[in-house]
Steps between C-alpha positions, in 0.01 A plus 500: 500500500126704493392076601702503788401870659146393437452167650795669795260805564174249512632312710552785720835404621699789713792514317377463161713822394810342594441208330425693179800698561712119531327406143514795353905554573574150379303543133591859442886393474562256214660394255392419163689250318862364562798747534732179356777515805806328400907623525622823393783622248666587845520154587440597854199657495122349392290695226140530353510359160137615422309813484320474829154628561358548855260734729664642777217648733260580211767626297531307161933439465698394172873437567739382210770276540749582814747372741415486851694676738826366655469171737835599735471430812268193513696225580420084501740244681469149342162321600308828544197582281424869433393743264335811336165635428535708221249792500409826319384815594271742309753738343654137372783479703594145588595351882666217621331379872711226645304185642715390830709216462388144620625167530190357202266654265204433768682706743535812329301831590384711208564908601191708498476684162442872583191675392684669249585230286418183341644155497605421149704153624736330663890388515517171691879430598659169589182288452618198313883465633660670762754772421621864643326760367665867515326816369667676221727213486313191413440459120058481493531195230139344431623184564453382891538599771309794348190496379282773368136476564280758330164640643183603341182619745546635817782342798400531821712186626470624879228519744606806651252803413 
């Protein structure tokens, strides 16, 4: 990061402080190592399965094994794609953000993660054979059409700033 504010304020650009600001945002909220999504004991509901360790704004996090909250209300009809980005706050309290259904993977539009938290990974719904999905209904199996997909490093899968 000192690299990039160097060679930015060198190269005298005008908005070298935003730019910072963009890089520095994106690397101070990350997470560690794998927080091992996969089905809950409430078959309806999606869980950590590891000990997750992240930095949320500077602020070094350690969350044990939890459920995420309750997926009610986000509905799938059969041949939509859709999801959750499944993110943490400081304090260690764990969010669902729902990615906007689409007719394919390619199509789909990733929510922006708030400040406040960080992306720890994703739920992708309906991607290998087309089913209804209903919130607090539908039983979050591993098998497709959900997949789990774990991140590690920052997620910044927008452009928007």
């Amino acid at each position: 990061m000192q690299k990039i504010i160097q060679i930015l304020n060198s190269a005298g650009l005008p908005h070298a402080p935003a730019v910072e600001r963009a890089f520095n945002d994106l690397f101070s909220r990350q997470v560690f190592n794998s927080a091992g999504l996969a089905v809950s004991g409430t078959t309806t509901l999606f869980k950590t399965v590891n000990t997750i360790y992240a930095v949320v704004n500077g602020t070094t996090v350690v969350k044990t094994t939890a459920d995420f909250p309750a997926l009610t209300g986000y509905n799938l009809t059969s041949g939509q794609v859709g999801g959750f980005v499944a993110t943490m706050d400081a304090a260690g309290v764990l969010y669902v953000l729902t990615i906007s259904p689409a007719a394919t993977l390619g199509q789909i539009v990733y929510p922006l993660v708030p400040p406040s938290q960080v992306a720890i990974g994703l739920v992708l719904l309906n991607v290998a054979s087309p089913a209804t999905f209903t919130g607090g209904t539908t039983v979050m199996t591993a098998a497709a059409p959900i997949v789990y997909v774990n991140l590690t490093g920052p997620f910044a899968p927008t452009n928007l700033f």
